[in-house]
C-alpha positions as CSV (number, residue, x, y, z in Angstrom):
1,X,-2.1,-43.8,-30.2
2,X,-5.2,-42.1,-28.5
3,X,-8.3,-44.0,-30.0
4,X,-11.6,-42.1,-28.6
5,X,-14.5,-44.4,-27.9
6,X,-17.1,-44.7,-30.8
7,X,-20.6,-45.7,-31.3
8,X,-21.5,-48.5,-33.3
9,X,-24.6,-48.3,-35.9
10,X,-27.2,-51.1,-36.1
11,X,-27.5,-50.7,-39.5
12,X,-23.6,-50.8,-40.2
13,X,-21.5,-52.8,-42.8
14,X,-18.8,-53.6,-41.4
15,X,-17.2,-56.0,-43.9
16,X,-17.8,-53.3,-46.6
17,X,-16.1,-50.2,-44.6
18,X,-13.1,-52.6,-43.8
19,X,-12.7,-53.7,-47.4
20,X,-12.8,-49.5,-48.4
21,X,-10.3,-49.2,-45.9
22,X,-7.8,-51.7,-47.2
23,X,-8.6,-50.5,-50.9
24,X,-7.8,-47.0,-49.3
25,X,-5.0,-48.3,-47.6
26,X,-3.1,-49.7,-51.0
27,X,-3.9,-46.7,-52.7
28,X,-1.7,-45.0,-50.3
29,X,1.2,-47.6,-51.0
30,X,1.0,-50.4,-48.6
31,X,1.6,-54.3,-50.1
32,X,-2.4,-55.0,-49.8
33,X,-4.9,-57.4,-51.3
34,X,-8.4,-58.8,-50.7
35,X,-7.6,-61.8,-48.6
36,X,-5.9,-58.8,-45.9
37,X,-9.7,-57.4,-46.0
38,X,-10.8,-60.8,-45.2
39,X,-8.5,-62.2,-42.7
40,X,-9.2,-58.4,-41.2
41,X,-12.9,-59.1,-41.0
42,X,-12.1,-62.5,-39.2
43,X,-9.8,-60.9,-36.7
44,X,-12.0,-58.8,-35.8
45,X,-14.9,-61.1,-35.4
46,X,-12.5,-62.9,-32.9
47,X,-11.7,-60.0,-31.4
48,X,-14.7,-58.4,-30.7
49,X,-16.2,-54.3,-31.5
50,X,-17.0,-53.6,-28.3
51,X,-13.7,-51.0,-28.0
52,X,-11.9,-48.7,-30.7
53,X,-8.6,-49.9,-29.2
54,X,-9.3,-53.3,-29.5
55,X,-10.7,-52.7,-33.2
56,X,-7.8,-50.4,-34.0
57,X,-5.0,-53.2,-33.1
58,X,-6.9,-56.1,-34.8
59,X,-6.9,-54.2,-37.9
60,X,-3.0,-52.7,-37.6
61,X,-2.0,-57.1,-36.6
62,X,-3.2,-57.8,-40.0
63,X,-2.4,-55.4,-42.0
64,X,0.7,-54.1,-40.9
65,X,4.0,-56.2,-42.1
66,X,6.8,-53.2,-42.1
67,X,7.7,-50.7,-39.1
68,X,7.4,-47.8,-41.9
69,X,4.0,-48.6,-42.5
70,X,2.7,-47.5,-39.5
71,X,2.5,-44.1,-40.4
72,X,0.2,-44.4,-43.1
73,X,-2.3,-46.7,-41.3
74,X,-2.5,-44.3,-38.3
75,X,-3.1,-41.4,-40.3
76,X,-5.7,-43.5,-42.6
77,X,-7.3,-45.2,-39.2
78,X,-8.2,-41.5,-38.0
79,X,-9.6,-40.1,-41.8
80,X,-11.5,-43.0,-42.3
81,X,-12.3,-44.3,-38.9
82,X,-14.6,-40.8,-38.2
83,X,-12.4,-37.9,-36.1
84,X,-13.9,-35.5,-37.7
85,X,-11.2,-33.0,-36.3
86,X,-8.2,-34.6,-38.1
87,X,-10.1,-35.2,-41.1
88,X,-10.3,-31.3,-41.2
89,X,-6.8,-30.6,-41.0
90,X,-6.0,-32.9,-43.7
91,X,-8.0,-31.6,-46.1
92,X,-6.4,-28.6,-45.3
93,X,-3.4,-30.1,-46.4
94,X,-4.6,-30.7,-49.5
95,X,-5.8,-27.2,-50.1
96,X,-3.9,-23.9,-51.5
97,X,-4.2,-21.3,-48.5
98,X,-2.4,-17.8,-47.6
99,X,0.2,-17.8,-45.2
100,X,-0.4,-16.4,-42.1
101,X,1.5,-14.7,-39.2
102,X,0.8,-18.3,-37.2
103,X,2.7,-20.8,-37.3
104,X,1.8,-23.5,-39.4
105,X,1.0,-27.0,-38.2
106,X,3.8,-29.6,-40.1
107,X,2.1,-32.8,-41.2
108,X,4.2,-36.1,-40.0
109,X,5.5,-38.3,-43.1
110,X,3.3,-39.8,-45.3
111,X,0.0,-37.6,-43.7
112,X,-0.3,-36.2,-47.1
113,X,-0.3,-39.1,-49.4
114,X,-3.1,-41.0,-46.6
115,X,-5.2,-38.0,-46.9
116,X,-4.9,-38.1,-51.0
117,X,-5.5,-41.7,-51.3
118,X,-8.8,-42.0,-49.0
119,X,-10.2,-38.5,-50.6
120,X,-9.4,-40.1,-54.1
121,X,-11.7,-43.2,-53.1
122,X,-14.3,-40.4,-51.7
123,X,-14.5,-39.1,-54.5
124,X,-15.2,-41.9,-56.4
125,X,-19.3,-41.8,-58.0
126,X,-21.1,-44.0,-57.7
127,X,-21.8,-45.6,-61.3
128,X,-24.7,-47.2,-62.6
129,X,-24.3,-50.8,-63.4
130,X,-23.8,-51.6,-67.1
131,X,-26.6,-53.0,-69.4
132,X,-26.2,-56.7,-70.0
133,X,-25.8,-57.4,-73.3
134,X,-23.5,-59.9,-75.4
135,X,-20.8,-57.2,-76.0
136,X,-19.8,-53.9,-74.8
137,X,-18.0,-51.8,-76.6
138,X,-16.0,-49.1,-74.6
139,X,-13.7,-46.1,-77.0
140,X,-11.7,-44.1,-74.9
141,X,-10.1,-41.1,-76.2
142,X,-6.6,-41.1,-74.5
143,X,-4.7,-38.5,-77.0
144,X,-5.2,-35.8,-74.2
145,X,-3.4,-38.0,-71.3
146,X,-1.0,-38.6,-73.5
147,X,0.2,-35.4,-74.9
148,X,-0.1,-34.4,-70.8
149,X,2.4,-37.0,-70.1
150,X,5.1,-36.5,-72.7
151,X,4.8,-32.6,-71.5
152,X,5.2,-33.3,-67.8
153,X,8.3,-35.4,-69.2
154,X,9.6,-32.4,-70.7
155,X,8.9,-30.3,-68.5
156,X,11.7,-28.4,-65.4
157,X,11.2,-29.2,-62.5
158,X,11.3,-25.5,-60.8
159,X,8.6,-24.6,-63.4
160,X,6.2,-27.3,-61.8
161,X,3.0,-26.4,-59.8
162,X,2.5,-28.6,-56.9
163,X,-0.1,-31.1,-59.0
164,X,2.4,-31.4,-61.4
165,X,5.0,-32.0,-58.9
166,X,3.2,-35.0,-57.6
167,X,2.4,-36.8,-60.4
168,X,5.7,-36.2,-62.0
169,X,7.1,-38.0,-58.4
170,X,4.3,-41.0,-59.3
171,X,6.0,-40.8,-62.5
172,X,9.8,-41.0,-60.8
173,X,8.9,-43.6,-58.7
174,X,8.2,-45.9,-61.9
175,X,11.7,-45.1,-63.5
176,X,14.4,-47.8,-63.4
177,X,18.1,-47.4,-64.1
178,X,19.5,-50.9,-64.9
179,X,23.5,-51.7,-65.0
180,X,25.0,-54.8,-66.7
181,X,27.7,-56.8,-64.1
182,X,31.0,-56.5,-63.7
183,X,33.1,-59.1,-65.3
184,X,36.0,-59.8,-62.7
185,X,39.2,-62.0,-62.9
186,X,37.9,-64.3,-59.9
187,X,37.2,-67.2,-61.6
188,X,34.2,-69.4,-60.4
189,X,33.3,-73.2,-61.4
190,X,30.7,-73.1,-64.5
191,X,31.0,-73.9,-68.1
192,X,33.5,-71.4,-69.4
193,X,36.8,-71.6,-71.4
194,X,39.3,-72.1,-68.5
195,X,40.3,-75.9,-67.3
196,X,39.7,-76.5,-63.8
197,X,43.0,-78.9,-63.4
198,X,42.1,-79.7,-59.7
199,X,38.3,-80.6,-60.5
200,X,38.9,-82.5,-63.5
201,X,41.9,-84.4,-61.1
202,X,39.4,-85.2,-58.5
203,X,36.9,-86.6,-60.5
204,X,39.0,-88.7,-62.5
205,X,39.6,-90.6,-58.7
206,X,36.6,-91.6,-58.5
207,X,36.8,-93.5,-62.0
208,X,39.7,-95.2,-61.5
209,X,41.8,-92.5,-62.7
210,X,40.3,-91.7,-66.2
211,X,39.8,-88.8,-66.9
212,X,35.4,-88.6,-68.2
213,X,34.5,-85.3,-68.7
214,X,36.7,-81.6,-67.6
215,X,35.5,-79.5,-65.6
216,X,35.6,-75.8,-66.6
217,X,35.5,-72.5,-64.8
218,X,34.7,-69.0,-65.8
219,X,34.9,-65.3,-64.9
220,X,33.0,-63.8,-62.3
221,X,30.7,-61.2,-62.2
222,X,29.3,-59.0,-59.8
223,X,27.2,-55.9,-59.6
224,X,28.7,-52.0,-59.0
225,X,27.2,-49.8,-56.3
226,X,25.4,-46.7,-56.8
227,X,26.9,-43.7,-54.9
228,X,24.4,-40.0,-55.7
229,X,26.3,-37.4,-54.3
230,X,23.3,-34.3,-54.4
231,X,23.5,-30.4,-54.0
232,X,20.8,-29.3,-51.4
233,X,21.9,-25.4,-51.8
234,X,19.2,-22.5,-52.6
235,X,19.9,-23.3,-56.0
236,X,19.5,-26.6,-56.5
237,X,16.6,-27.2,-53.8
238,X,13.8,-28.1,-56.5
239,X,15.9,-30.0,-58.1
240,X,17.5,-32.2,-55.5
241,X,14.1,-33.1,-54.0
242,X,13.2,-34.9,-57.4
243,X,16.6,-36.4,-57.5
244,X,16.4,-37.7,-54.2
245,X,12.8,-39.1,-54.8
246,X,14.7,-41.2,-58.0
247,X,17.5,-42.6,-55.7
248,X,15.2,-43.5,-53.0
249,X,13.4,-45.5,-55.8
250,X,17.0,-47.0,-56.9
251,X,17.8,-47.8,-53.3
252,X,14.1,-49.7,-53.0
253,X,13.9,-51.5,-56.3
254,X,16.5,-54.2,-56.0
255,X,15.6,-55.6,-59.9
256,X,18.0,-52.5,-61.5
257,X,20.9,-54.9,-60.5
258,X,22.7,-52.6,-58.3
259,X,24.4,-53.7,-55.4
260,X,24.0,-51.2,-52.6
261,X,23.0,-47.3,-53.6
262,X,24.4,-45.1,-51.4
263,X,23.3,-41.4,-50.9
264,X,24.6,-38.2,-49.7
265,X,24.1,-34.6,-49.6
266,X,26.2,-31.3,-49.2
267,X,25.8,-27.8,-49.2
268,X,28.0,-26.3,-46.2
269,X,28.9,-29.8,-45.4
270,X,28.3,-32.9,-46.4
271,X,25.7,-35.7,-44.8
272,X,25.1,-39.6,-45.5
273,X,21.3,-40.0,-45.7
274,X,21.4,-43.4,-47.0
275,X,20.5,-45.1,-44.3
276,X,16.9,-43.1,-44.4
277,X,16.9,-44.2,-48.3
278,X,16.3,-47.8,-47.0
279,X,12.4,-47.0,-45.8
280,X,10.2,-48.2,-48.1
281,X,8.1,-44.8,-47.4
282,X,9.5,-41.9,-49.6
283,X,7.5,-39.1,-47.4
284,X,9.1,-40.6,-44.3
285,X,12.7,-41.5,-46.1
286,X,13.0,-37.5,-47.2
287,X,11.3,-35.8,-44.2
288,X,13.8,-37.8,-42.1
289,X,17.0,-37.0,-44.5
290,X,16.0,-33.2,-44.2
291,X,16.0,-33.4,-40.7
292,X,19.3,-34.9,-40.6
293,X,20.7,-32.6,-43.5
294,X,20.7,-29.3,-41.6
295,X,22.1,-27.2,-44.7
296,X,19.3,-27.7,-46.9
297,X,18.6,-24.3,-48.8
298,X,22.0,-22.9,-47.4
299,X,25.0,-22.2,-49.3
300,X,27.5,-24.6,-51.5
301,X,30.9,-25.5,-50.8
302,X,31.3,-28.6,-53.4
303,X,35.4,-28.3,-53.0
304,X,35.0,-29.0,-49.0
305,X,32.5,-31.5,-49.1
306,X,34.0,-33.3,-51.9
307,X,37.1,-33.2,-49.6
308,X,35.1,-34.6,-46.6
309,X,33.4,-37.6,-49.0
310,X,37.0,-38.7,-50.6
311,X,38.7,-38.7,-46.8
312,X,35.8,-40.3,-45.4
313,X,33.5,-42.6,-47.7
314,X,35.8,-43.0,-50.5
315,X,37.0,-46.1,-49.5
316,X,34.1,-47.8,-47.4
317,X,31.5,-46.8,-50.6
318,X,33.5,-46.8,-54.2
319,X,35.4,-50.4,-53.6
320,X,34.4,-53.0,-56.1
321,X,33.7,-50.3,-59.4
322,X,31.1,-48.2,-58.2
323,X,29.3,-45.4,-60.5
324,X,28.8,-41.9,-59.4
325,X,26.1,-40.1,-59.8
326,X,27.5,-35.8,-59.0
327,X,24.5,-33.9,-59.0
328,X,25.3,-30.2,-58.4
329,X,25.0,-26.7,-60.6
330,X,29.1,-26.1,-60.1
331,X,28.8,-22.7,-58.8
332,X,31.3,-22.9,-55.9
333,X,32.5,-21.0,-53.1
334,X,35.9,-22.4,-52.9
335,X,39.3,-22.3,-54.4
336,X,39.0,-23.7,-58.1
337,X,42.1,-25.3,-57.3
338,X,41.0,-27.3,-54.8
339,X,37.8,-28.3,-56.4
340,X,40.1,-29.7,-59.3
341,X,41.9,-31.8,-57.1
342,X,39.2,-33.0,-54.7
343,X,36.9,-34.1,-58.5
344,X,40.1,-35.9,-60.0
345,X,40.2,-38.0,-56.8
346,X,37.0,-38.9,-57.0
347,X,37.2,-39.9,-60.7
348,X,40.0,-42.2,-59.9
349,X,38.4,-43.8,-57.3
350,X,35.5,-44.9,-59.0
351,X,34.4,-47.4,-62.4
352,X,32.4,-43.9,-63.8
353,X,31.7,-40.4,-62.8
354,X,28.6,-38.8,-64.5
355,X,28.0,-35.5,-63.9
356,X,23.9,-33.9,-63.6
357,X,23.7,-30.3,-64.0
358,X,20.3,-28.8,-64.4
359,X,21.8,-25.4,-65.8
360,X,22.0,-27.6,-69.3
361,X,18.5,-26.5,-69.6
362,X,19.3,-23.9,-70.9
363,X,20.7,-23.8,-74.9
364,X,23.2,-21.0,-74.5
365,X,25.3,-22.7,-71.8
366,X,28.3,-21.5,-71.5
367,X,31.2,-22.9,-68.8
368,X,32.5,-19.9,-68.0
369,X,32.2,-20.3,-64.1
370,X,35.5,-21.2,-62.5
371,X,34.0,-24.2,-60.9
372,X,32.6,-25.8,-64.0
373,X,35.8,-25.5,-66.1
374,X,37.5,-26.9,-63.1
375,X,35.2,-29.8,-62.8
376,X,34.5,-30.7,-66.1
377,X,38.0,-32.3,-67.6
378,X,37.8,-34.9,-65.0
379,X,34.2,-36.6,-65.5
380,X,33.1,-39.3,-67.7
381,X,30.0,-37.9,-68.9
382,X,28.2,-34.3,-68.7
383,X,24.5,-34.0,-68.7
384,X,21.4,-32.5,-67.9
385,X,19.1,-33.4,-64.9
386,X,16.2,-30.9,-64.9
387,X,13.1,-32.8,-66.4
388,X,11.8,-36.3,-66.0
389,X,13.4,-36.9,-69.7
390,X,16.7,-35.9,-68.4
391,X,16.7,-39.0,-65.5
392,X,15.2,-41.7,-67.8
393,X,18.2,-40.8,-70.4
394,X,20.4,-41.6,-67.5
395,X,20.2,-45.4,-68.7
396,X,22.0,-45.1,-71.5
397,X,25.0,-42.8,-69.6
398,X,25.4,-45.4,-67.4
399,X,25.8,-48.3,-70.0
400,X,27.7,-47.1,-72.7
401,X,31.1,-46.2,-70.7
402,X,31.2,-44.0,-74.1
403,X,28.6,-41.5,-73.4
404,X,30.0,-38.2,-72.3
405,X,26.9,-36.2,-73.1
406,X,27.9,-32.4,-73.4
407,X,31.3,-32.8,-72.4
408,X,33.1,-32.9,-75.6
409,X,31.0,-29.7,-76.7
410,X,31.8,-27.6,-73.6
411,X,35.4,-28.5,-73.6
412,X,36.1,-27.6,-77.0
413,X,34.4,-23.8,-75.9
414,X,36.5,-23.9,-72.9
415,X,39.7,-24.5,-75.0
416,X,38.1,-21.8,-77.7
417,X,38.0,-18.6,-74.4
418,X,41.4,-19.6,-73.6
């Protein structure tokens, strides 16, 4: 990193500009806390101030614990750290502007959340300190954020402006989708209602062949996988970024239960991006599964892709139960025929197959495209994945292996036009 020499201020606080900085710096998502300022202050003391390289690499020894982190403390060494040049461009990020005939200058990952956080701590008044007295009493009137949020719930996600968008991702990122575990026929030592013969043998050796207590065994259990299959056409675009921002949370939130969540996207082809899932930085995680996903905003071929995932990940990903998790609109380019075959095989292969289609938004839907009808007698469970709502219902489709959503309603109109 190119670190410019700076001057140092007689009158300067240190300690206080490094303890901003790591506020700053959790803000923007990394795993700090006050004795990080602290230990930063003492490394530096050891250290010395005399160069901004040797101040720069103190800081990033303490602070940094993850390789993915170290995009956010660059960009957040160079706002706060005074180049007044970068601190320009991203507030420029931050800004509406017309585009021009140049060519705009792409942010690397996580540039724009570092430039939110440290301008949200800039921001920041400077309050005067409260009266002492025995008690203070503070009323807030939260009926406003409140009705905000339940309408950013509600709200589509292609109808969002880009504020909305991000708070509706801060929103995402807080969502869980927990799963109950698998009860298997292994059988495992533990109070249960089977006899272990052999353990209740070996232990009556070792009191002279009588027989104290029985040992006992019971079933297994074990957790599923999480496979998101996601539709990056032209259609589905706004929609698959918010999905994708739920699964990286999935894939980084191990407390849900799930063993492994697995993610891939198709629109002319299909593309595993779950290895970029595991960063623990969702601007980094997404900018890096675009760049490997080079149909994003092209056209759909679910029948082909579908084809491609059951030849070639059907049997590494949906061993051991696995749920699905088919997001896509069903308007295909292929042969209906093939897109019937390629679905049913994906069915069978896995524990449940729910199907998100954000054209449920809509009250009036009909299934009258050819790919619909031919996807729709072979999943589990038909619903809509449009609004925040729509994800957080997802808990319950994923529980109750009776949930089918719309799918009852939309076959019976299917059988109805025939």
């Amino acid at each position: 990193m190119n670190t410019p020499a700076f001057e140092i201020p007689e009158d300067g606080r240190l300690g206080e500009n490094i303890l901003w900085f790591t506020r700053a710096l959790r803000k923007a998502g990394l795993p700090l806390g006050p004795g990080t300022a602290l230990t930063a202050l003492q490394a530096v003391q050891a250290v010395g101030f005399s160069r901004r390289e040797d101040f720069y690499h103190s800081l990033r020894a303490v602070m940094i614990s993850r390789p993915e982190h170290r995009v956010v403390f660059d960009q957040m060494f160079r706002l706060f750290w005074r180049d007044p040049r970068y601190m320009e461009h991203m507030m420029a990020l931050l800004l509406p502007s017309m585009r021009g005939t140049q060519e705009e200058r792409s942010a690397a990952p996580a540039a724009r959340r570092a430039a939110e956080a440290l301008t949200e701590e800039a921001a920041l008044p400077d309050l005067p300190p409260l009266p002492e007295s025995e008690e203070t009493q503070i009323e807030v009137d939260a009926s406003g954020t409140a009705s905000a949020t339940e309408t950013l719930r509600q709200l589509d996600f292609e109808q969002m402006s880009l504020e909305e968008a991000a708070r509706a991702r801060r929103l995402i990122a807080r969502l869980s989708l927990p799963v109950d575990p698998m009860v298997t026929r292994r059988q495992v030592a533990g109070p249960g209602a089977f006899v272990d013969r052999r353990a209740t043998l070996r232990r009556a050796l070792r009191s002279g062949g009588e027989v104290v207590q029985i040992a006992r065994r019971r079933r297994a259990r074990r957790w599923p996988a999480l496979v998101v299959i996601c539709d990056i056409s032209g259609s589905m675009s706004d929609y698959s970024r918010m999905v994708l921002h739920f699964a990286h949370t999935l894939a980084n939130r191990p407390g849900d239960g799930w063993s492994k969540v697995h993610a891939f996207t198709f629109g002319t082809r299909l593309t595993n991006i779950t290895r970029h899932l595991a960063q623990r930085d969702v601007d980094a995680a997404l900018a890096a599964a675009g760049a490997e996903a080079q149909d994003w905003r092209g056209g759909t071929r679910i029948g082909a892709s579908l084809a491609s995932f059951n030849r070639t990940w059907g049997r590494r990903v949906l061993s051991g139960g696995a749920v699905v998790l088919l997001i896509t609109d069903g308007l295909d380019r292929d042969a209906p025929d093939q897109l019937s075959r390629e679905v049913a095989r994906l069915r069978r292969s896995c524990r449940r197959l729910i199907w998100l289609n954000p054209l449920l938004r809509w009250e009036g839907f009909s299934p009258k495209a050819r790919g619909i009808a031919a996807m729709l007698p072979h999943v589990d469970c038909f619903r809509a994945a449009h609004s925040i709502a729509s994800l957080e219902a997802l808990a319950g489709a994923v529980s109750d292996a009776r949930d089918q959503g719309e799918k009852a309603r939309l076959m019976q109109l299917i059988e109805e036009n025939r």
